[in-house]
C-alpha positions in Angstrom: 256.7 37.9 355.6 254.0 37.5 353.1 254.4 35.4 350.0 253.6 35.5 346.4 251.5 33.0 344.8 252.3 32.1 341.2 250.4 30.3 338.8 253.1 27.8 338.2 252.0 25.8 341.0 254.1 26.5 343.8 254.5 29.4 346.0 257.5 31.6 346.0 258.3 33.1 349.0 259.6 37.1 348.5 260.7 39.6 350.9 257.2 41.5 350.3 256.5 43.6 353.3 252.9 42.7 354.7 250.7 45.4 354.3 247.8 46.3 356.6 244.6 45.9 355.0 242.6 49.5 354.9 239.1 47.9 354.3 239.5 44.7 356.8 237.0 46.5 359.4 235.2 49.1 356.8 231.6 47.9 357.9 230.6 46.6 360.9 228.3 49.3 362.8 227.0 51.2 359.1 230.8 53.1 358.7 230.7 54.3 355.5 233.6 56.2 354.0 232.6 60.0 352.1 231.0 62.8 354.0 226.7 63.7 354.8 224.8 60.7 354.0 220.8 61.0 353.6 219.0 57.5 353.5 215.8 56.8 352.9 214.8 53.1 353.9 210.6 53.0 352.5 210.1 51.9 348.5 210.0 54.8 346.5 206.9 56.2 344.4 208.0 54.7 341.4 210.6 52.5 340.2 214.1 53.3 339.8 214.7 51.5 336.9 213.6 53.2 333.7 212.0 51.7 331.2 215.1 52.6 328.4 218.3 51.8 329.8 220.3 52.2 326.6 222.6 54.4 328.1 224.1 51.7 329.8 226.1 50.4 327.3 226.3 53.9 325.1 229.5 55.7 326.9 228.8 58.5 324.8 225.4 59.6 326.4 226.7 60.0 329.7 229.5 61.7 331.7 229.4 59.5 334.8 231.0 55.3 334.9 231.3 54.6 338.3 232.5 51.1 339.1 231.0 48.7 341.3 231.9 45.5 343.5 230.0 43.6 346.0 231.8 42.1 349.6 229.0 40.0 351.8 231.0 40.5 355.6 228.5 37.8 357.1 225.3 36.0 356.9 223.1 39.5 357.2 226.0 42.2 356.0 226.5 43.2 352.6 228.9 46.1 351.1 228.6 47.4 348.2 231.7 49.4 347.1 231.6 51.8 344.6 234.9 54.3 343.1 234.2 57.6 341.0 236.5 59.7 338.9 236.8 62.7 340.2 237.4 64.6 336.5 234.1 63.3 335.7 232.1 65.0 338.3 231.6 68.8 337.5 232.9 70.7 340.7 231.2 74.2 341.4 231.7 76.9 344.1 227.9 77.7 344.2 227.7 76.9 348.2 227.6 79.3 351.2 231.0 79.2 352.2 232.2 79.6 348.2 234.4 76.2 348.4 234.5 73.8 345.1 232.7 71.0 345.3 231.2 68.2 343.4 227.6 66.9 345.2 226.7 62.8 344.1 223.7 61.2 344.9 223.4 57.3 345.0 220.0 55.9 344.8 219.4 52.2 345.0 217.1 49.6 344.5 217.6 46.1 346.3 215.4 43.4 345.0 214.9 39.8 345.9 214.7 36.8 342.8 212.0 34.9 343.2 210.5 32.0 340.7 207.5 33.9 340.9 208.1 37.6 340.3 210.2 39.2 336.5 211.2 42.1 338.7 212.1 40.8 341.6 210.2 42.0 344.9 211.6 45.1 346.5 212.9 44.5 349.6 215.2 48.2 350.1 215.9 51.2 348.8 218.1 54.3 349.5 219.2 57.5 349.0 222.9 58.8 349.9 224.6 61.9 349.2 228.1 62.4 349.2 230.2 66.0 348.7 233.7 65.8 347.4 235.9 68.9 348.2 238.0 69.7 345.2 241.3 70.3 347.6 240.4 66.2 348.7 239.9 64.9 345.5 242.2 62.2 344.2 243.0 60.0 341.2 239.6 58.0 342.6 236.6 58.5 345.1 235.7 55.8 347.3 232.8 54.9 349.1 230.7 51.9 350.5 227.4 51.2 351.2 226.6 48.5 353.6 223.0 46.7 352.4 220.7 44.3 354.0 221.0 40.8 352.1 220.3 37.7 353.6 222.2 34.4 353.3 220.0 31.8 351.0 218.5 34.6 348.5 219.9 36.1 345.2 219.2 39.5 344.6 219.0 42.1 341.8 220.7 45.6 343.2 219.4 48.5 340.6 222.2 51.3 341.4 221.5 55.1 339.7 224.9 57.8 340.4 223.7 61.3 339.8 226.2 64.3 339.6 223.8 66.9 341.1 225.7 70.2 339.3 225.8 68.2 336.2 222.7 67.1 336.6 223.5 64.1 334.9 223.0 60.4 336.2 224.1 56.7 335.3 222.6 53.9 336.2 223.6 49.9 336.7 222.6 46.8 338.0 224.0 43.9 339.5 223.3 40.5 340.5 224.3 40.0 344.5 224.2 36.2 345.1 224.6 35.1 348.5 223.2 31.3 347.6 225.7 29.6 349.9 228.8 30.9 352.5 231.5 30.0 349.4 229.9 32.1 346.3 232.7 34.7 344.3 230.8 38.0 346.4 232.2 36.3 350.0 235.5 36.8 348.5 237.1 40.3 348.4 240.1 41.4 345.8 241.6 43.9 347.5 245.5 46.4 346.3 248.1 44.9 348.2 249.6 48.8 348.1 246.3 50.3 349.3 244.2 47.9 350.7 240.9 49.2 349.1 239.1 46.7 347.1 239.8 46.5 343.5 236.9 46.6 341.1 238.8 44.6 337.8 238.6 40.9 337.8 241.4 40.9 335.1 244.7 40.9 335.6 247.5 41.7 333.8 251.0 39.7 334.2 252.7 40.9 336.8 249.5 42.7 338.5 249.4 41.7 342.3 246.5 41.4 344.5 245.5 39.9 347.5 242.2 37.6 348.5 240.5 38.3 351.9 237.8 35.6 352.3 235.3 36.6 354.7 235.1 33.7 357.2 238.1 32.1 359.9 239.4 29.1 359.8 240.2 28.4 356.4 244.4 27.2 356.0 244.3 26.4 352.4 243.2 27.8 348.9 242.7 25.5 345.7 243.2 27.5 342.2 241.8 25.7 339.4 243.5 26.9 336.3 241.4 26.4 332.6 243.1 27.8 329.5 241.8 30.5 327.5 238.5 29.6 326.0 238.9 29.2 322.2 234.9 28.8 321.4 233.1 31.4 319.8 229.8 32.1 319.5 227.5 30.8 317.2 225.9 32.9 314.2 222.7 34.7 315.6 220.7 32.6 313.4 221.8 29.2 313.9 220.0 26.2 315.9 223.3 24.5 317.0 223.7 24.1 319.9 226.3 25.3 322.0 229.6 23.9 322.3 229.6 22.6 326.0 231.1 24.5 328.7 234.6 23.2 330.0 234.5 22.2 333.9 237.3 19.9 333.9 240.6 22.1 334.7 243.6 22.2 332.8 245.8 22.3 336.1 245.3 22.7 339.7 247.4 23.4 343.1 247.0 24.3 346.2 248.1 27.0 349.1 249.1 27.5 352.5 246.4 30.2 353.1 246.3 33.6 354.4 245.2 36.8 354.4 248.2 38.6 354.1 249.3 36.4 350.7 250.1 38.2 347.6 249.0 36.3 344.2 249.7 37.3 340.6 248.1 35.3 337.5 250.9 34.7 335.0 249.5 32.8 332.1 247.0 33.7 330.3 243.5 31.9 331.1 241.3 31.5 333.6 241.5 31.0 337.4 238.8 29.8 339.6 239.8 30.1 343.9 238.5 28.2 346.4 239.1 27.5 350.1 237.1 24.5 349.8 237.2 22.2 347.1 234.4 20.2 348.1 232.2 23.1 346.7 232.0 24.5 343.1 231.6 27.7 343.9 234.4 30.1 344.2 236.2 33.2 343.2 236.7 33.4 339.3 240.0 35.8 337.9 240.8 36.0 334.3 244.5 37.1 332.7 243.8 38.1 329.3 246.9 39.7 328.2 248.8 43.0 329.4 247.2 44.9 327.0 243.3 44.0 327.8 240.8 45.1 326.9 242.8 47.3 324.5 243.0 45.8 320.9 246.9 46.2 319.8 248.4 43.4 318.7 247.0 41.5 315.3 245.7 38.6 316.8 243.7 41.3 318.9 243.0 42.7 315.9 242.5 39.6 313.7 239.7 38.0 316.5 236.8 39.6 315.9 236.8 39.6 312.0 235.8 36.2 312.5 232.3 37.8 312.5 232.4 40.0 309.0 234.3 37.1 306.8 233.3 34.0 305.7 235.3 30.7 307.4 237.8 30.2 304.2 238.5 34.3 304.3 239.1 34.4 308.1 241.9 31.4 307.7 243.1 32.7 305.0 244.1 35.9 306.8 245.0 33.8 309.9 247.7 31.8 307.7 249.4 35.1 306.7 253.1 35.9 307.8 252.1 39.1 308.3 248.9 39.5 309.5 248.5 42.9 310.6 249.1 43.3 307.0 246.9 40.9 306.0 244.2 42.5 308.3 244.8 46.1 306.8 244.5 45.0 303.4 240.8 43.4 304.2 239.6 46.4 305.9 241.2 48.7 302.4 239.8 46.0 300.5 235.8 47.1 301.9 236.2 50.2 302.2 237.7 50.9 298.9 240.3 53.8 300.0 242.8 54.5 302.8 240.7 57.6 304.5 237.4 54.7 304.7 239.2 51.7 305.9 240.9 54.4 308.6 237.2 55.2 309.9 236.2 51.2 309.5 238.7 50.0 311.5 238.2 53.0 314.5 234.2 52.5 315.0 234.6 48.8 314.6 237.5 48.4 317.5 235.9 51.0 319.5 232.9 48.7 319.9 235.2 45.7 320.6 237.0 47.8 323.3 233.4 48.7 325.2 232.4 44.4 324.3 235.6 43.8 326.5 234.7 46.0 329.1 231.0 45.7 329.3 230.2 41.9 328.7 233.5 39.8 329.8 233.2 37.1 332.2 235.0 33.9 332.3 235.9 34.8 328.8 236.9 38.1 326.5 233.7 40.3 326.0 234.1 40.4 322.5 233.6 36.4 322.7 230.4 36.8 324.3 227.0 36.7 322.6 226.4 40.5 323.8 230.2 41.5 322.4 228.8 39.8 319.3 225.7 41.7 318.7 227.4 44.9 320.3 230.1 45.0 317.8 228.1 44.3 314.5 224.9 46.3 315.7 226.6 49.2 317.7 224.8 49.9 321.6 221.0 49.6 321.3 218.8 52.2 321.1 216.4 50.5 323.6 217.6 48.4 326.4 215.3 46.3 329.4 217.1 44.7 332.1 215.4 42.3 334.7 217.2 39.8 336.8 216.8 37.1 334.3 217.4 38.7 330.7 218.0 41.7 328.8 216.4 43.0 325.8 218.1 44.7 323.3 216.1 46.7 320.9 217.7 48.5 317.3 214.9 50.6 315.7 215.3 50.3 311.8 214.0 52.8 310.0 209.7 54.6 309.4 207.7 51.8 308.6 210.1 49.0 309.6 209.6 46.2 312.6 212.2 47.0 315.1 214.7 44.2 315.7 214.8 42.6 319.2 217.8 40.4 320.9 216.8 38.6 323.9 220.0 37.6 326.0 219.0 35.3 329.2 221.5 35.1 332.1 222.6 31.8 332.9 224.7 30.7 335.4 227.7 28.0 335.6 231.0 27.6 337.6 232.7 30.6 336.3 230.1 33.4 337.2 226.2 33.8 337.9 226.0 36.0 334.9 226.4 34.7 331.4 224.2 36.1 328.8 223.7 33.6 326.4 221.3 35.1 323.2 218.2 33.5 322.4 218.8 31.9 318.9 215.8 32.2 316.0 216.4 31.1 312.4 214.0 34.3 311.2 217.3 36.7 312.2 219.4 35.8 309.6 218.0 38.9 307.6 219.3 41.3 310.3 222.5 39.6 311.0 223.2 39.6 306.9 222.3 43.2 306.3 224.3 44.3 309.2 227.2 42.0 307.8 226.7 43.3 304.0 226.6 47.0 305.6 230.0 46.5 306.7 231.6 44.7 303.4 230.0 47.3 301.4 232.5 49.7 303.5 229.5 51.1 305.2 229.5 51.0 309.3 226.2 49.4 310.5 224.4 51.6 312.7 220.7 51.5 313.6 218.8 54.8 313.5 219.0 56.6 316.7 
């Protein structure tokens, strides 16, 4: 029978029934689920990456958001595991034998870190193509790709999705770190009712899942529980430094381990699995609430104000009985009438929505130094990504300096990417005028 592990520190043995894992064998001679694959294994003419990437975190601008999770199966075998919505892909009957189809094309970039090299040196590159009969299509489309990553490296995978009758594309990058044999990508989160990876490392409560981890002879699986981070980040313009990062666990147990185990995270906070302690590396899951990364309730709603109201205003609100109340009454209070607040209060939680889903980590996105600038800025107009940083760039207006963000990834025991903002005191005129935008009732939103 399997079990179900709790986060109350025990096990609790259920009648589960075991389920057979789908995915246990998926890549081991270049299998690869979907139908006509072309690859090309030479560096292409140019790079893949372009040099705007704004797109990325603009949902608006494209029709495609694939998702995207890395598996390393040994020391040389990588898989990288991608799912597709079907009802985003634009399905035509403009083939030879007249069925409807959609046509993708993944083109990838694999690229070692080095010390020596911003880009990272290319070390592969590919082109697949995948047809999806419209009679086969499902809630999801899944395929895999296995890649060639070596044990020791990090790498920087540039992924671009094209729907070929849409003719639209999206692209995304990832970091693939294959450091040491007990890093989160030699882990693999995986539907106990399907068996096909899952590509969310939140859970709600309740949510089951089960670990494979990729090597034998591992009995036991240490959870390291930390509660939810409270911190938030600093003002754009200060020099403080940053509160420091908590290592030290709030709780910790142990498991008998196996494949076949069922887990569910039931308070909120953050959980980091190991199969052995000795090393800090492991597989980091989050529980943020049932309704995440929705905002719903009016804490969820209350949160990110933190960034438009001065300290005394925000615990003012915070000390109200009522303080979804208290939070409409600020918003009709900048906006000046009902119909304005209404609009406020849409674009502003929109862009905490996409700050959960694009920038969480080992904490909410909205917590985050991106969620931060995302939310008060909007999505950039001009975006660079390397394996190191990002740049964000918000063009202001004819005859104005555009205003540049640099976020660099750093790396600690939750996740190998953190984007932590570069701070500079000459800011605080952007971060005011964006701030004053919004109190004036105005949404802040740099010329496109």
């Amino acid at each position: 029978m399997g079990k179900t592990a709790y986060s109350t520190g025990r096990p609790v043995e259920t009648g589960l029934i075991k389920i057979q894992m789908i995915f246990r064998n998926l890549i081991l001679t270049g299998l690869i689920i979907g139908i006509s694959v072309v690859s090309c294994r030479k560096p292409p003419a140019k790079p893949l990456r372009e040099p705007n990437l704004a797109d990325v975190y603009n949902p608006g601008k494209t029709t495609l958001h694939p998702d995207f999770t890395i598996h390393h199966v040994n020391d040389s075998a990588t898989v990288l595991y991608i799912r597709i919505l079907p009802s985003e892909l634009l399905f035509s009957m403009a083939y030879e034998d007249n069925v409807s189809r959609a046509r993708i094309r993944i083109k990838y970039e694999l690229r070692h870190i080095s010390e020596t090299s911003q880009e990272g040196v290319l070390r592969d590159s590919a082109s697949i193509y995948r047809n999806i009969n419209r009679t086969d299509a499902k809630a999801y489309y899944f395929t895999a790709l296995p890649l060639k990553v070596y044990s020791g490296n990090k790498y920087f995978l540039i992924v671009n999705v094209y729907d070929e009758n849409r003719r639209t594309r999206n692209q995304s990058s990832l970091i693939l770190d294959k450091t040491t044999r007990f890093t989160a990508q030699n882990y693999k989160v995986i539907s106990p009712k399907t068996g096909y990876p899952l590509f969310n490392r939140n859970f709600s409560p309740g949510e089951q899942f089960r670990i494979i981890f990729n090597q034998l002879g591992f009995d036991s699986i240490h959870v390291d529980f930390f509660n939810p981070d409270r911190n938030m980040p600093h003002p754009m313009f200060s020099t403080l430094p940053e509160a420091p990062l908590k290592t030290q666990p709030d709780s910790s147990w142990s498991y008998s381990y196996n494949d076949s185990m069922r887990f569910e995270l039931i308070f909120p906070g953050t959980y980091i699995f190991r199969v052995d302690k000795q090393y800090k590396e492991g597989l980091t899951l989050m529980n943020f609430g049932e309704h995440f990364p929705s905002v719903r309730t009016p804490d969820d709603l209350l949160g990110p104000l933190i960034y438009l109201t001065s300290s005394t205003e925000f615990r003012d609100i915070r000390m109200e009985l009522n303080r979804k109340l208290a939070v409409d009454n600020f918003w009709i209070g900048v906006a000046g009438t009902m119909e304005g607040a209404r609009e406020l209060i849409r674009v502003f939680y929109t862009r905490v929505l996409f700050a959960n889903l694009y920038f969480t980590s080992y904490k909410e996105g909205w917590k985050t130094d991106r969620g931060m600038i995302y939310i008060v800025f909007g999505a950039p107009n001009m975006l660079d990504i390397t394996p190191n940083n990002e740049k964000w760039t918000y063009f202001t207006g004819k005859g104005s300096n555009p205003i540049e963000f640099i976020f660099e990834r750093k790396e600690n025991i939750f996740t190998h990417a953190d984007y932590q903002y570069i701070r500079e005191v000459n800011s605080n005129p952007y971060w005011r005028s964006a701030v004053q935008s919004w109190r004036k009732g105005k949404i802040y939103s740099s010329i496109n």
